[in-house]
C-alpha positions in Angstrom: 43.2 -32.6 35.0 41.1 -29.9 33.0 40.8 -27.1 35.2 37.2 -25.9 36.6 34.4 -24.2 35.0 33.5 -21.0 37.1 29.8 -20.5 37.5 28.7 -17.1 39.0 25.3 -18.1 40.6 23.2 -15.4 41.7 19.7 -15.5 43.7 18.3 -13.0 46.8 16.9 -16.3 48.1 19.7 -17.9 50.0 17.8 -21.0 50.5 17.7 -21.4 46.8 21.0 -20.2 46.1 22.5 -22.7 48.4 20.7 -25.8 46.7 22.1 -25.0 43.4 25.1 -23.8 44.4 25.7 -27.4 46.1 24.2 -29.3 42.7 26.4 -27.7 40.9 29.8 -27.9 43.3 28.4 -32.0 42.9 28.8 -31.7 39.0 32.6 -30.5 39.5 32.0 -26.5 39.0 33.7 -24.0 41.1 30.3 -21.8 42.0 30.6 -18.1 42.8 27.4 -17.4 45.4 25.9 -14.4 45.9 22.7 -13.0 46.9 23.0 -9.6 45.7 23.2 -8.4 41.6 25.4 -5.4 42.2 28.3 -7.8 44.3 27.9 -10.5 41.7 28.4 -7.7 39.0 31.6 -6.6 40.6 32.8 -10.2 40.8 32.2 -11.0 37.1 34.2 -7.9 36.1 37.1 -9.4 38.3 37.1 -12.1 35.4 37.3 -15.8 35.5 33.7 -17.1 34.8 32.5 -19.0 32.6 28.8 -18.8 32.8 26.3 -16.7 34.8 23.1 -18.6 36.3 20.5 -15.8 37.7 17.3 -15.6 39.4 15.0 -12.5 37.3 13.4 -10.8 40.1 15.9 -9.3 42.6 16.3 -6.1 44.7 18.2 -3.5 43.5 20.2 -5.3 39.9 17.7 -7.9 38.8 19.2 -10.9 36.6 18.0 -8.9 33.3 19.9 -6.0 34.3 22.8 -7.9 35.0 22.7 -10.3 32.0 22.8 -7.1 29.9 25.7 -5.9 32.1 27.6 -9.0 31.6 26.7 -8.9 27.8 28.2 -5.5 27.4 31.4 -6.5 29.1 31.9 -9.9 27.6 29.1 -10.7 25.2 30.8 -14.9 24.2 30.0 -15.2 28.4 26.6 -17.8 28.5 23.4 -16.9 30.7 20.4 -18.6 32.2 17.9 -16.1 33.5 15.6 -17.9 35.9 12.3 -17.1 37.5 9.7 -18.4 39.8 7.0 -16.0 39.6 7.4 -16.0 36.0 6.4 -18.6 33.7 7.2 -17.3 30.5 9.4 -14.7 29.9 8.0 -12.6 27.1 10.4 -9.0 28.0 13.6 -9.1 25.4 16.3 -10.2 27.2 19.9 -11.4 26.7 19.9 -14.4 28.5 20.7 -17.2 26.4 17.9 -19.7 28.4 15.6 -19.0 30.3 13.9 -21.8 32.5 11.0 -21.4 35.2 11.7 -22.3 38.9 9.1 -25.5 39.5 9.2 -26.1 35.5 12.4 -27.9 35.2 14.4 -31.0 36.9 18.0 -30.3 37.9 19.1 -32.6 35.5 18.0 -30.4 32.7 19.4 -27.3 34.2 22.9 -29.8 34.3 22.4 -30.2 30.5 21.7 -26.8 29.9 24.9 -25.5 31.0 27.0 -28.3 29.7 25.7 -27.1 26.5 26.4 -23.7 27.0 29.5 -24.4 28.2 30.4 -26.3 24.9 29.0 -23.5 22.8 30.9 -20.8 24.4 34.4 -22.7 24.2 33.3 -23.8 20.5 35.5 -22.1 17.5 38.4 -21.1 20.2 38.8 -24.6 20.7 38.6 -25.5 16.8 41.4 -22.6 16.6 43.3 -24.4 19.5 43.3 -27.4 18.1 44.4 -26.2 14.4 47.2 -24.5 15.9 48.5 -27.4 17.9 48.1 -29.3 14.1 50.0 -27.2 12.5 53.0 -26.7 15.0 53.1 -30.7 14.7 52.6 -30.8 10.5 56.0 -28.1 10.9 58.2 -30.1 13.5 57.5 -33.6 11.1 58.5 -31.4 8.1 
């Protein structure tokens, strides 16, 4: 069994952050909840995830500041900066997607992340996979 992807999901609204925390715990994610950017922060240098799925406008770290934290640390680690009172996002940011609250079904935000996902884990797995090639080309030798 292929182990879990961590998602580090991060929203002041707890109401919010429960909802996708549960669609995504549905989808076979482990989901690490928090309603605060500095405690999410301190978790994601702890290591271990995979993605980072943010609401924009929070007290105290908001999700740009803490996308840009997270890029500094681990730049390969995927984002999705989300926001309700914005509609378009037009600051430079980090995130790699950026999706409206309201403007999107679940499903896409599912697809989104998948996708992400596949990115991030791209060329390390092409490298994997080469290597597990070769040790088998030498043992048949």
């Amino acid at each position: 069994m292929k182990p879990k992807k961590t998602i580090l999901c991060v929203d002041d609204n707890q109401q919010a952050l429960s909802i996708r925390k549960v669609l995504l715990e549905t989808r076979g994610y482990r989901v690490l909840a928090f309603n605060d950017g500095a405690m999410a922060l301190e978790a994601f240098r702890r290591g271990g995830v995979d993605l980072v799925l943010t609401d924009l406008i929070m007290p105290g770290v908001d999700g740009s500041r803490l996308i840009e934290e997270v890029k500094r640390v681990s730049p390969q680690t995927p984002a999705v900066l989300i926001s309700g009172r914005i509609k378009i996002y037009e600051r430079e940011t980090l995130a790699d997607v950026f999706l409206s609250k309201g403007m999107y079904e679940p499903a896409e935000l599912l697809e989104r992340i998948r996708l992400l996902l596949i990115r991030k884990r791209g060329p390390k797995r092409q490298i994997e996979l080469r290597a597990r090639a070769d040790v088998e080309h030498a043992t048949v030798a």
